[in-house]
C-alpha positions, 0 to 999 in steps of 0.5 A: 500500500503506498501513501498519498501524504505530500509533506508541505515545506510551510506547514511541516515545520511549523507544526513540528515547530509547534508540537515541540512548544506544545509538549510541556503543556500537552504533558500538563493536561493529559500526563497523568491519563498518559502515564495510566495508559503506558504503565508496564508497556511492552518493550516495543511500542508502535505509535502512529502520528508521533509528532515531536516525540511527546509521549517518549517521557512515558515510556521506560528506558531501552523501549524500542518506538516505532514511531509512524511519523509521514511529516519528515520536519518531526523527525529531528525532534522525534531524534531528539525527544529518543537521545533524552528519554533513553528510547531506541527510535525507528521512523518509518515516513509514512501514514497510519493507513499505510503501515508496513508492519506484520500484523500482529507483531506489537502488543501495544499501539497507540493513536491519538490522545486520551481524555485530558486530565480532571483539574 
């Protein structure tokens, strides 16, 4: 299955740029549901649409992330967020619907974010 996903020189980067912002606050409103959702995760984690790597602070060192990231502006930061948290990282540019991975080969996949957390 191929992808139709056209990266866009002005868009891509300033959505990279602004989930690397974002990360911080995104980890204020949703980081205890988050925490919840990755406690005792396998040692490999597919994450479809991995953005700047926000979810990597949740995930124990020496986990193996396949992150499914098609913006390759991400992928600097996604390198980036891996060095800091200690995760082995593979980026595979392309979208959701176009994985190629065998099915089921991962016990944990991850899409989207949960609820944001009671205040």
């Amino acid at each position: 299955m191929t992808s139709n996903y056209k990266n866009n020189a002005i868009r891509g980067p300033i959505n990279a740029w602004l989930f690397n912002v974002l990360s911080s606050y995104m980890n204020l409103m949703f980081g205890a549901s988050k925490a919840q959702l990755f406690k005792g995760h396998p040692d490999t984690v597919v994450e479809i649409g991995s953005g700047a790597g926000a979810n990597m602070r949740y995930l124990r060192r020496g986990t193996t992330l396949i992150a499914i990231e098609p913006n390759i502006h991400m992928h600097q930061n996604l390198k980036k967020s891996a060095k800091k948290y200690g995760i082995l990282l593979e980026i595979k540019t392309t979208t959701g619907e176009s994985i190629d991975i065998p099915k089921a080969s991962v016990d944990l996949e991850k899409i989207g974010h949960p609820k944001p957390d009671k205040r």
